[in-house]
C-alpha angles and dihedrals in degrees: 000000000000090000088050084058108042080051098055087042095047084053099045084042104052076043094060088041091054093051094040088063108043090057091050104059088128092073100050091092088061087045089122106039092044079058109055093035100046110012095112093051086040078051102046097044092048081056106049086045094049089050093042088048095054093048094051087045091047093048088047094052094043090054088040102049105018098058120140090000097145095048094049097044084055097049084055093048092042083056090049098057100043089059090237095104136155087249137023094220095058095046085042092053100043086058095054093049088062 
């Protein structure tokens, strides 16, 4: 889950870069100066965003995809330990682990 989110944010994040840059082509004559005198801040900011935007992607997926886990999880295990399961091994095996 949290590869699946750093992935999706390193994408959203080089397209807002791309686009980032090709509406900025004014400031390519300063390049150099805009990087010795604010590359820490440029630096700083791109973190904090990068960090801002995974958290907000991981929070998304797990209330995506994760939805009604617990409920659904319960209604396996209640059907485990009845005897009428989905499946014979793992009732078989959940017998065994007690």
């Amino acid at each position: 889950m949290i590869a699946n989110a750093f992935f999706v944010t390193a994408i959203l994040f080089l397209a807002g870069g791309l686009c980032l840059i090709g509406e900025l082509p004014f400031l390519v004559p300063f390049r150099t100066m805009i990087y010795r005198v604010y590359a820490g801040p440029i630096a700083c900011f791109f973190g904090v965003l990068f960090l801002n935007l995974f958290a907000l992607v991981y929070v998304a997926t797990r209330n995506l995809f994760l939805k009604d886990t617990g409920r659904k999880l319960a209604h396996v295990e209640k059907q485990l330990r009845t005897g009428s399961s989905i499946s014979e091994e793992l009732t078989r095996r959940l017998e065994e682990s007690q």
